[in-house]
N, C-alpha and C positions, 0 to 999 in steps of 0.2 A: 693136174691140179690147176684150178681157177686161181689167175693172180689179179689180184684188186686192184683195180687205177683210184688216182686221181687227179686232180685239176688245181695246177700251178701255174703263175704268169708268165710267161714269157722270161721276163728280167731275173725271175725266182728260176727259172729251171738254168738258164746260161751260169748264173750262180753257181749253182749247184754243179756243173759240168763241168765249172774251172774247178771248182774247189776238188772235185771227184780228181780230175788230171794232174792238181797241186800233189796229191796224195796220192796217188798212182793206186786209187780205188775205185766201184762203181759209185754210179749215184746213190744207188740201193745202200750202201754202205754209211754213206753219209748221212743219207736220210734217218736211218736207223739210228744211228750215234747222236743227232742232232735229237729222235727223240728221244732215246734212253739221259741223256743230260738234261732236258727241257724235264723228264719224269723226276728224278733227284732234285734237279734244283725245288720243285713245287713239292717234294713230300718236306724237304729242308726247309722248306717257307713254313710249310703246316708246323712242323716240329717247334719251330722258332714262333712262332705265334701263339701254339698249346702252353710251352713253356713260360711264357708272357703271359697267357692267360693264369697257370698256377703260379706265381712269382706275386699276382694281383690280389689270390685271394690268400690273405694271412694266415689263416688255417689252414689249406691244405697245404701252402709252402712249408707252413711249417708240419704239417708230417710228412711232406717228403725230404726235410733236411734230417727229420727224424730217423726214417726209415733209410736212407743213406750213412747214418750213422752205424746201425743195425750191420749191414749189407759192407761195412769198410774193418769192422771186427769179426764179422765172418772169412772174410776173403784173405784178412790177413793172419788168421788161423789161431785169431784171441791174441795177438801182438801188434799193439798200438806202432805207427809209426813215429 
């Protein structure tokens, strides 16, 4: 299997070598982690921004506090808390 490079500065790869050695992992490890955390944080940004965008528009906020209503009588099996 073909494994895909890329091209990192000098100062970025030594980085990445200590931090790999800090944690007594490969770089490959790190890299991976750094992107799966870099992918979370930007869907949490989207989220946080959607939400801001319905919170803006009074109507649909308000069906969705509606339908949150809906969805907290269901769950709790027709027993208000």
């Amino acid at each position: 299997m073909a494994t895909p490079t890329i091209r990192i500065s000098k100062t970025t790869h030594e980085l990445l070598h200590t931090l790999a050695s800090q944690d007594n992992t490969s770089m490959q490890a790190i890299v991976e982690q750094a992107i799966e955390h870099y992918r979370r944080q930007r869907f949490l940004e989207g989220l946080s921004a959607d939400f801001t965008n319905l919170r803006e528009n009074n109507e649909s906020w308000h069906d969705e506090l509606q339908e949150r209503q809906q969805w907290d009588i269901a769950l709790g099996d027709g027993e208000k808390a």
